[in-house]
N, C-alpha and C positions, 0 to 999 in steps of 0.2 A: 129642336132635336139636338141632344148632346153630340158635341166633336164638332159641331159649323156642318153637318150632312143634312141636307133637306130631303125629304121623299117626293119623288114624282105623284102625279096620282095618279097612274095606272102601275106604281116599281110594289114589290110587294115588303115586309118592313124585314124579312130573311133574309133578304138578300143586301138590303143595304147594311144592315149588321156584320155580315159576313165580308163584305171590302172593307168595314174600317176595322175588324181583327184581323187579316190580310196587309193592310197597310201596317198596322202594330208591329207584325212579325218582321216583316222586309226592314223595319228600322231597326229594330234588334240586331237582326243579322248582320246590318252595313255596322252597325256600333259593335258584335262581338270581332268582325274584322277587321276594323280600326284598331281594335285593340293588340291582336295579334301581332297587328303589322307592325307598329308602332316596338313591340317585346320582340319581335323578331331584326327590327333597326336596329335598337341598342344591342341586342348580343352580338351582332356583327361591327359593330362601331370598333374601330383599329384601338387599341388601347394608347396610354398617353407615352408618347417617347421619352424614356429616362438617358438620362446624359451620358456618355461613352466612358468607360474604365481608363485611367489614366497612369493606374496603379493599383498595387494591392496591399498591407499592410495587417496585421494583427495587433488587438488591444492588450495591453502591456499590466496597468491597474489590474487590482481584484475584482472590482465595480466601476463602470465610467459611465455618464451622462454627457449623451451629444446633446449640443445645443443649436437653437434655432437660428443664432446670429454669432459673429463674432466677439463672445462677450462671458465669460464666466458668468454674468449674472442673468444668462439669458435664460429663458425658459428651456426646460428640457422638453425634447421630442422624442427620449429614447433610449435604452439601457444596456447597455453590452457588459459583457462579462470577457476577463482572464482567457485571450486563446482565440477569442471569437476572429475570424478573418471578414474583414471588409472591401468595398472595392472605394480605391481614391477617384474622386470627380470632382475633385477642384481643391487650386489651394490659392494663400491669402499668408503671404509674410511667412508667418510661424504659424500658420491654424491648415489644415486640412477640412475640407469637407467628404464624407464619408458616407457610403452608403451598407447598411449588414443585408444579411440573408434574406430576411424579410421585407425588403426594400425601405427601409426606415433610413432617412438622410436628415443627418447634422452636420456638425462643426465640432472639432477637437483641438487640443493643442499637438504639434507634434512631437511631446517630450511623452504623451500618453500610447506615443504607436511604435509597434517591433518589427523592424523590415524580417522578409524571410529569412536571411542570415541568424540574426538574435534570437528567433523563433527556435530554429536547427541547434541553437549552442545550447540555450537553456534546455532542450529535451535532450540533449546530448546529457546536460551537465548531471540530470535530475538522474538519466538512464545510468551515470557513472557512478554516483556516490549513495546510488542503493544497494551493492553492493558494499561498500565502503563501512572499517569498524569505525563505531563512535567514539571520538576521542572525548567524551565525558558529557556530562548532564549538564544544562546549564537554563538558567531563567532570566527573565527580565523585569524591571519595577514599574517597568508603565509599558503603552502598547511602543511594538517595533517593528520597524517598516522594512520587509526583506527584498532587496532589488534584486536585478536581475546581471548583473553585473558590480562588479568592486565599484564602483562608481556614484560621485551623489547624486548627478544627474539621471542616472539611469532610474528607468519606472520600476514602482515598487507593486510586485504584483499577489500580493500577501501580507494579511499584516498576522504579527506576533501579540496575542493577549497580556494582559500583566499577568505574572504570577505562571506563565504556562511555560512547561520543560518542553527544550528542544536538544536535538546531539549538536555537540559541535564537529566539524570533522577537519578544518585544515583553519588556518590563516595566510593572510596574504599584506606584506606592505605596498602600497601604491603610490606614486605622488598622485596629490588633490587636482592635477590640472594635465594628469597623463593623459596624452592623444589615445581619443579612443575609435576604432573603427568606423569606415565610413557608412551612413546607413545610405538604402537606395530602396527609395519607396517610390518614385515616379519614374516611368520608364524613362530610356533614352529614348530619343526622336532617332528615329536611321538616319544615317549619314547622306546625303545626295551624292552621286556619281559626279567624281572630279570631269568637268569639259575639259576634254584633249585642248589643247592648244598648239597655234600653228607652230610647225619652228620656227624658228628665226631666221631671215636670210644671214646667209655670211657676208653677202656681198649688196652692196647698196646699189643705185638706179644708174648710179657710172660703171660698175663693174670691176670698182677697185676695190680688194681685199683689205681690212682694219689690221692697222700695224700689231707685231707679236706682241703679247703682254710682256712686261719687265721682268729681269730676274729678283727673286724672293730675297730679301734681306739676310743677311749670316747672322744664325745665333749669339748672343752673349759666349764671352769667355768660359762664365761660372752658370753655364746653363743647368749644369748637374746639381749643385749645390741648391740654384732657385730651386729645381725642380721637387726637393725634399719636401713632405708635408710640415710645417710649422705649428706646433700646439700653441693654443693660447694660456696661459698661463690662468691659472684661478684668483680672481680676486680675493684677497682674505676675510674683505670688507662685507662681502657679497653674502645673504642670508644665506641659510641652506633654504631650501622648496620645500613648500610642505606637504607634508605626507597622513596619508590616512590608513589607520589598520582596520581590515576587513577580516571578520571570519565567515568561513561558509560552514551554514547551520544546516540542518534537516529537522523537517516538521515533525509534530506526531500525524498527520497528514500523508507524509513520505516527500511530501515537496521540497526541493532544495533551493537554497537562496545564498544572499549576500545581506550580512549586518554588521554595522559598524561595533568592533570590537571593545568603545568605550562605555558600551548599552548592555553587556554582556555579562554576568554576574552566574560562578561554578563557583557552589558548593563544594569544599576539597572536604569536610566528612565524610562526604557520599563517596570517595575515592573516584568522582567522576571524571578526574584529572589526569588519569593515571593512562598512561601510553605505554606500551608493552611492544610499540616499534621500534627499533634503536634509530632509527632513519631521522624520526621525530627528536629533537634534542632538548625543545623548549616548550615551557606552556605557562599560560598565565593563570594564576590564582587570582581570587577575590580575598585577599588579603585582611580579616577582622583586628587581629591582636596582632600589636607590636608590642611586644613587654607586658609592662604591666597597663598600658594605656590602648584604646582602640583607635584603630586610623583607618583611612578611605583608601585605596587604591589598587595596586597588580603589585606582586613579587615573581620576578621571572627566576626561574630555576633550569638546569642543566642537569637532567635527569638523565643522561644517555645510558651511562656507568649502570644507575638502579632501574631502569627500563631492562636492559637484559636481565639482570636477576629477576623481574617479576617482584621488586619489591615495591610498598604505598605508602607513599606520605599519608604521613598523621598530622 
């Protein structure tokens, strides 16, 4: 008899059919409940704990890749864009580790992140000079990386194509190694409440009081004279610092940035030059013909006088 069931010889063979489809069914059942139970475990299983906010910070680049280690050549785990806000959970030297909205966690360097201050200027800066006229047309020969700040360190968070016009609208000189703002992307720790401390007895275990302090020493004669500030005198010897000219451009985009002014190539045919503010005194050309020979560079001109007439260089 199939299944291991024998029949008695007086059971009828109905009946013994009938308990091993019975016994079939009760296994099914204990296996569809197994199963359940098992799909109803994991959906209440506590999810996995991700590590506490320590900070918060925004991606500064166009495009960035967090990486899985401390290592530019590490594999990437992950792609942020321009803006995107992260929360900081751990840092290492000069790298942060970073988590996005998605909960996707790598590693960055910290020259690629904009504390919420930098975030607030640049929407500031972008919000100000859209209104703002364009002080002329202007192109570049190769791509140009538009930061966020006059700065070289500062993140470039847009790049310029070759050959693509953007407005320019101001310039700016800086020294190359001006202090620049402090960023604060990982909170402060609170402070712990100062412990009171006892006073001090005046009097010590004899009950004799500590002799009066001495009186203060008399000023110098020429207390008045010390007291003048002293300049130091300039060495002659001493370089000057160097400096970097910045102009702030506007995209065909509308995005406003910062590029270095040596990358920057107007066309003065196009009268893209031409400033019609008196405020404005100076502007740089792209300089073709000297004479009869061609040369490289900028000729600065003093256009204040022909700025209010509304007249254009040719």
């Amino acid at each position: 008899m199939n299944g291991g069931a024998r029949r008695s010889a007086g059971e009828p063979l109905c009946n013994l059919r009938g308990s091993v489809s019975i016994s079939r069914v009760r296994v099914s059942i204990v296996r569809i409940c197994a199963l359940f139970a098992a799909l109803f475990l994991s959906a209440c299983a506590p999810e996995p704990e991700h590590a506490p906010s320590i900070g918060e910070a925004y991606i500064g680049p166009a495009t960035l890749n967090l990486r899985k280690d401390i290592d530019t050549k590490s594999a990437s785990v992950g792609v942020v864009h321009h803006g995107d806000r992260v929360d900081i959970i751990g840092q290492r030297r000069l790298w942060y580790k970073v988590r996005t909205e998605k909960g996707v966690e790598g590693w960055t360097d910290d020259r690629q992140l904009l504390d919420s201050a930098q975030m607030a200027r640049l929407r500031k800066l972008a919000d100000q000079t859209a209104g703002l006229p364009s002080q002329g047309k202007a192109t570049t020969y190769d791509e140009l990386n538009v930061h966020t700040e006059p700065n070289r360190n500062s993140p470039s968070f847009v790049q310029v194509k070759e050959k693509e016009t953007f407005d320019v609208i101001t310039h700016r000189v800086v020294a190359r190694a001006a202090k620049q703002p402090k960023r604060v992307l990982i909170k402060a720790a609170p402070k712990k409440a100062p412990v009171p401390k006892k006073p001090a007895s005046k009097k010590d275990a004899s009950g004799v009081p500590p002799p009066p302090p001495p009186e203060p020493p008399a000023p110098p004669i020429d207390w008045i004279a010390l007291s003048k500030e002293r300049g130091t005198a300039a060495d002659a010897d001493t370089p000057p610092a160097a400096q970097d000219d910045w102009t702030l451009i506007r995209t065909s985009g509308g995005q406003s940035g910062w590029v270095l002014t040596s990358r920057v190539y107007i066309d003065s045919r196009r009268g893209g030059a031409i400033c019609r503010r008196p405020s404005h005194r100076f502007v740089l050309f792209d300089w073709r013909r000297a004479g009869s020979r061609r040369a490289q560079g900028y000729l600065v001109v003093d256009y204040g006088r022909l700025a209010r007439r509304g007249s254009r260089f040719r």
